[in-house]
C-alpha positions in Angstrom: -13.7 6.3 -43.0 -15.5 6.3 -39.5 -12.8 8.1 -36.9 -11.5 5.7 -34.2 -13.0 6.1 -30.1 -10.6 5.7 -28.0 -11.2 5.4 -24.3 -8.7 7.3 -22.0 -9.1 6.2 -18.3 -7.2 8.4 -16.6 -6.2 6.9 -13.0 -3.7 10.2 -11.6 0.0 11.0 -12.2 1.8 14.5 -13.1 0.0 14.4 -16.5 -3.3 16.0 -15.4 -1.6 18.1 -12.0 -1.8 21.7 -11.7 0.7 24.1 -9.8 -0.1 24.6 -5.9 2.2 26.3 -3.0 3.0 22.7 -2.3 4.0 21.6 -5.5 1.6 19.8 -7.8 -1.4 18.3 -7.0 -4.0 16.5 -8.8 -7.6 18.7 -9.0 -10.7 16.5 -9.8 -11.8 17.8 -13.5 -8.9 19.7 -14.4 -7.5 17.4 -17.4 -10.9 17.1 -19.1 -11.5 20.8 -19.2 -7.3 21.2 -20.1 -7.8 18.9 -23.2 -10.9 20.6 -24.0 -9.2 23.7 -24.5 -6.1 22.1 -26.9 -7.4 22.3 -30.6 -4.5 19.7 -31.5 -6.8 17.1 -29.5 -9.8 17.6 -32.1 -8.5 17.9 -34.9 -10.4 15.9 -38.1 -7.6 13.4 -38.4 -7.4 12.5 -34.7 -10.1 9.7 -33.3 -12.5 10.8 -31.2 -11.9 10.2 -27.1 -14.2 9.9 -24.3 -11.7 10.7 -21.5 -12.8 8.5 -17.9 -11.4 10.2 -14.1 -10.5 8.3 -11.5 -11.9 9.2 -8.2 -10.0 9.9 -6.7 -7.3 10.5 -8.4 -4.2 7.8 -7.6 -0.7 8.9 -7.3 1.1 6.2 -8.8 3.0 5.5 -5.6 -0.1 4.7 -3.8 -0.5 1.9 -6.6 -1.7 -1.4 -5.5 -3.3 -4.9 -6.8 -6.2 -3.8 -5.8 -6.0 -0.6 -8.3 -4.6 -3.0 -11.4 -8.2 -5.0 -10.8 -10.0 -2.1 -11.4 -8.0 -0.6 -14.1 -8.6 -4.0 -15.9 -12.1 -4.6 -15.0 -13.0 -0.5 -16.1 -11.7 -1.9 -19.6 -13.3 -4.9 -19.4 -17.0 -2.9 -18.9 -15.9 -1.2 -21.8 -14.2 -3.2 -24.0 -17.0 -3.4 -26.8 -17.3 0.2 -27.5 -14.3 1.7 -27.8 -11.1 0.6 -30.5 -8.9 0.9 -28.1 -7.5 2.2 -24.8 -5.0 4.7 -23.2 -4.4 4.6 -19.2 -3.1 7.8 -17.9 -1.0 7.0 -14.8 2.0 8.4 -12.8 5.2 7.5 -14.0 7.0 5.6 -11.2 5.1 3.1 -10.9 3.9 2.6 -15.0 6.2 -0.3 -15.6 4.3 -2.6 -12.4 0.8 -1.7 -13.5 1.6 -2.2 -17.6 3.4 -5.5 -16.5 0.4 -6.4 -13.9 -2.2 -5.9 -17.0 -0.3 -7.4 -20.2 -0.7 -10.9 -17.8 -4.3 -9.7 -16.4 -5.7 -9.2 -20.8 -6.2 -12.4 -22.5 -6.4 -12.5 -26.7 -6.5 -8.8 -26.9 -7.9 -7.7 -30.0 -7.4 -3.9 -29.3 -4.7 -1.8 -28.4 -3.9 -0.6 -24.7 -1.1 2.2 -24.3 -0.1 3.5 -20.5 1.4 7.0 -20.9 1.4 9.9 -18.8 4.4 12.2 -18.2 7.2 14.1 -16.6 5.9 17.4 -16.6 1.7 18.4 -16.4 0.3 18.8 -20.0 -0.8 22.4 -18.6 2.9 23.6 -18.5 4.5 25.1 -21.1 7.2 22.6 -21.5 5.3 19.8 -20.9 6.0 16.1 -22.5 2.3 15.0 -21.9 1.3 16.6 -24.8 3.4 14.7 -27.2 3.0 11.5 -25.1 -1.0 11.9 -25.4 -1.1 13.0 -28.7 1.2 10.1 -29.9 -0.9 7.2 -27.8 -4.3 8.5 -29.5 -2.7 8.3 -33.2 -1.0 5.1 -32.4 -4.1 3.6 -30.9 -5.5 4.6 -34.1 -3.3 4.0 -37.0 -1.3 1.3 -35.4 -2.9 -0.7 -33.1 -0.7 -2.9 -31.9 -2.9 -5.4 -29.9 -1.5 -5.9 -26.2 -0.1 -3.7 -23.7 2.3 -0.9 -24.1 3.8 1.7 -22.8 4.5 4.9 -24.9 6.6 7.3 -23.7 9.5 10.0 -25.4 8.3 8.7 -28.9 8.9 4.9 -28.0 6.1 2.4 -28.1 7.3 -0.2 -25.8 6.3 -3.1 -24.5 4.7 -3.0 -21.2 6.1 -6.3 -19.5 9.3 -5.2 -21.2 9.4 -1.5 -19.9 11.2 0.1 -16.8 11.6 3.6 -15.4 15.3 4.0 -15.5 15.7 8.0 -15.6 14.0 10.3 -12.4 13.5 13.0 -14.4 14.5 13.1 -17.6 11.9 12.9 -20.6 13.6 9.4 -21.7 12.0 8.0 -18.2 11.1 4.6 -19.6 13.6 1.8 -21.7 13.0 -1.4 -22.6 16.3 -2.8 -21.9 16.3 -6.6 -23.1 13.7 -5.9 -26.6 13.9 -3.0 -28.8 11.0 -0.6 -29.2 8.1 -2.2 -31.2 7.5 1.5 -32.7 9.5 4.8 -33.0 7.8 7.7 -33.7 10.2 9.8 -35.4 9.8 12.0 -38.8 7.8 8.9 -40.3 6.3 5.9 -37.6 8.5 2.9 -37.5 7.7 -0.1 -37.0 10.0 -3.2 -35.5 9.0 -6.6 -35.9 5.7 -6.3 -34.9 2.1 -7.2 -36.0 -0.4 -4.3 -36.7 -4.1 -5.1 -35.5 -3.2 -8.8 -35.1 -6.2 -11.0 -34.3 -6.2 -13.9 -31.3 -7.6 -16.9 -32.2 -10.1 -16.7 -28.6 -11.8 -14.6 -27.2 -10.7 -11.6 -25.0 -10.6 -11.9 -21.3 -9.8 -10.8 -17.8 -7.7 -12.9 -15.3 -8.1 -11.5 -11.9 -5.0 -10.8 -9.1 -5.2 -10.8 -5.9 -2.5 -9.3 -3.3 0.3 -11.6 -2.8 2.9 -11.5 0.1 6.4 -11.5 -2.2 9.7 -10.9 -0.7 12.5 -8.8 -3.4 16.0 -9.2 -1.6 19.0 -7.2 -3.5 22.6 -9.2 -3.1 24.6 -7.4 -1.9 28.8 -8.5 -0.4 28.6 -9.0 2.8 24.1 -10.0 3.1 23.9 -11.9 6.1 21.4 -15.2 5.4 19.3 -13.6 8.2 18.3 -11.1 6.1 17.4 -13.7 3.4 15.8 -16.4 6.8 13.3 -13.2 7.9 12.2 -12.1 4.4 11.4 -15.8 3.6 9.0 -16.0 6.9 5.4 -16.4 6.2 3.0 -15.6 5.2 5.5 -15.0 2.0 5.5 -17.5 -0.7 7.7 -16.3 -3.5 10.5 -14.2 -3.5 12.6 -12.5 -6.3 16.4 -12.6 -5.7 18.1 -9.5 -7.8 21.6 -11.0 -8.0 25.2 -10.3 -8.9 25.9 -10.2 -12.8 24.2 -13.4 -15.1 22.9 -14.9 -11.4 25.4 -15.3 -8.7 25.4 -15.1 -5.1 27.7 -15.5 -2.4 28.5 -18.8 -2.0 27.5 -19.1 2.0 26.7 -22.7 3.3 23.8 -21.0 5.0 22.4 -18.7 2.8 22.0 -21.3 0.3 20.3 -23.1 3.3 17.6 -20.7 3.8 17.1 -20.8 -0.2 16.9 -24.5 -0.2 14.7 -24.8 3.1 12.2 -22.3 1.6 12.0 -23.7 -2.0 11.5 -27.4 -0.4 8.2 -25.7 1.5 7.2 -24.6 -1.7 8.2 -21.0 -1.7 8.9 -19.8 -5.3 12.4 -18.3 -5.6 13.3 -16.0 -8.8 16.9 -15.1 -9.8 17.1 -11.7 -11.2 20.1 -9.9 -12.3 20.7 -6.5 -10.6 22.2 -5.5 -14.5 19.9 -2.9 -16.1 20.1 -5.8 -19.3 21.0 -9.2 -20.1 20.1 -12.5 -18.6 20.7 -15.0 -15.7 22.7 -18.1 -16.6 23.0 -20.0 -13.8 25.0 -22.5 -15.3 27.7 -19.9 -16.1 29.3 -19.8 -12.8 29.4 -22.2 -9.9 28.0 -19.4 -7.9 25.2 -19.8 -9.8 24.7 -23.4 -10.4 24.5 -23.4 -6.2 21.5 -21.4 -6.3 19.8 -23.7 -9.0 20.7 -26.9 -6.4 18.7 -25.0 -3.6 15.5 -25.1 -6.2 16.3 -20.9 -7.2 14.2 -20.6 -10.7 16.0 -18.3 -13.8 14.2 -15.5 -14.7 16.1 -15.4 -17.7 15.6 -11.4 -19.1 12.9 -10.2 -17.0 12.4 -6.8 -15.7 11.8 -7.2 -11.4 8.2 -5.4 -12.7 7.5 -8.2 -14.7 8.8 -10.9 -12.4 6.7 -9.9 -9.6 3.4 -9.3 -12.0 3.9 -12.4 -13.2 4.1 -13.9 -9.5 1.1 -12.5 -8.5 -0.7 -13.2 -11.7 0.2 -17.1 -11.4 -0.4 -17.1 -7.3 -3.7 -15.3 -7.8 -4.8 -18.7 -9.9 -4.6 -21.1 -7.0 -2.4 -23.4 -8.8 0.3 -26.6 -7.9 3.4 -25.2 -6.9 5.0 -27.2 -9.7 2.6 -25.6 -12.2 3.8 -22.1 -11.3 7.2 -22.9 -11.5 6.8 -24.3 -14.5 5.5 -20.9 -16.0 7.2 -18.9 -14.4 9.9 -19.8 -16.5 7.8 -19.9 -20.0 7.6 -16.8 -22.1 3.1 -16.4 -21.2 3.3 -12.7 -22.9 6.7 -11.8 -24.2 8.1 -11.0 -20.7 11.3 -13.3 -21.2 13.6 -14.5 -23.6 15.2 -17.8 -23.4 
């Protein structure tokens, strides 16, 4: 059988760094000529890579929109020749650009793993090595056909993933859906379709900046916190709130919410809970927030929520419309 191509396009991040007096830096060239030098990377039963550099390089904290349009469009130009792709990127901010793209990628029909790691891949102790290796064999021998993210031997989803440990080698859970593969002794697989066909054809939505407010409840928020993060030019916010969606019941916060949602402004309800969901209708905390016009966002990760919000308010759409979606499951982002 013909080996696999996989394209790497690697954008930055710790992965490809080498040592400097000022820490680590990333040096143009460096992680081609490091995985040139790994026989593990060529061996006969690995696919075959053509590895793609950013330049320049991105630390993943300089992230923007901007950079999740070109990671998507630099598939996009290569989407017929490859069988599937891995994005090397910094770790903090992994979970925003995996959610940005699973929304951006239409009927994929090929595998797309983010990965990158904790430590560089030129260090002794490094868990790019394993992550790397891993991505290229799933890609592979188990494509599974939509974003992920693989990271400490998980295969996660990406809209599903979020960094939850600074520096540990377990940076990345998926706390509302299990992994969709473990690589352990043997692969294991969870529920999920290998190689799974769409019924259309692949494409690419484009996303443009959008101004989005993220306010974190807190006792004691004074609504003049909520009244200037709500000031144009923002139209959407996400609200990370107490438990399954409450909020201090204050005449005037819910005011501002109301006034705002009423101008068209799209206000999310998060839970601040690593897991779980918002039920509004649990509390009557939480029923006040749905009667100013505040939307669930059920199990969502805040990365997904505010992909999602810039994927639907990149597509010049009624207000209604987004709403609407915002609360239907477009990618396996939410559970109801």
């Amino acid at each position: 059988m013909e080996r696999k191509h996989i394209y790497i396009a690697y954008t930055g991040g710790t992965i490809g760094m080498q040592k400097s007096d000022h820490g680590y830096v990333p040096v143009a060239g460096f992680m081609e000529k490091q995985l040139a030098s790994m026989p593990e990377f060529h061996r006969s039963e690995m696919p075959k890579f053509t590895i793609h550099e950013y330049d320049p390089l991105i630390d993943s904290s300089d992230m923007t929109p901007a950079d999740w349009q070109r990671i998507a469009d630099d598939i996009k130009a290569n989407y017929d020749k490859y069988d599937g792709f891995i994005i090397l990127h910094g770790t903090d901010t992994m979970a925003y650009t995996a959610s940005a793209l699973s929304f951006m990628f239409d009927n994929l029909d090929k595998p797309v793993i983010v990965t990158g790691s904790q430590i560089p891949i030129a260090e002794i102790r490094s868990d790019g090595q394993s992550n790397l290796l891993n991505s290229l064999h799933v890609a592979a021998n188990y494509p599974i056909n939509e974003v992920t993210v693989f990271f400490n031997n998980q295969l996660i989803r990406g809209n599903r993933s979020t960094k939850a440990h600074a520096d540990g080698f377990g940076a990345f859970i998926s706390p509302n859906l299990p992994p969709l593969l473990e690589a352990g002794i043997n692969i294991q697989l969870n529920n999920v379709e290998i190689d799974k066909k769409p019924d259309a054809p692949f494409t690419v939505h484009n996303i443009t900046p959008q101004p989005i407010g993220v306010i974190t409840m807190y006792p004691g928020i004074s609504p003049e916190v909520i009244r200037n993060t709500l000031r144009q030019p923002v139209n959407a916010m996400i609200l990370l709130t107490f438990g399954v969606g409450n909020a201090p019941q204050n005449a005037d916060l819910l005011a501002q919410l109301k006034e705002a949602t009423d101008r068209g402004v799209i206000v999310i309800n998060l839970t601040q809970c690593l897991s779980g969901k918002v039920n509004m209708g649990g509390y009557a905390t939480g029923c006040a927030l749905a009667d100013a016009g505040v939307l669930s966002g059920y199990d969502m990760t805040p990365e997904a929520a505010l992909a999602k919000l810039h994927y639907l308010l990149s597509k010049d759409l009624p207000t209604e419309t987004v709403r609407s979606m915002m609360q239907q499951n477009l990618r396996g982002e939410l559970t109801h």
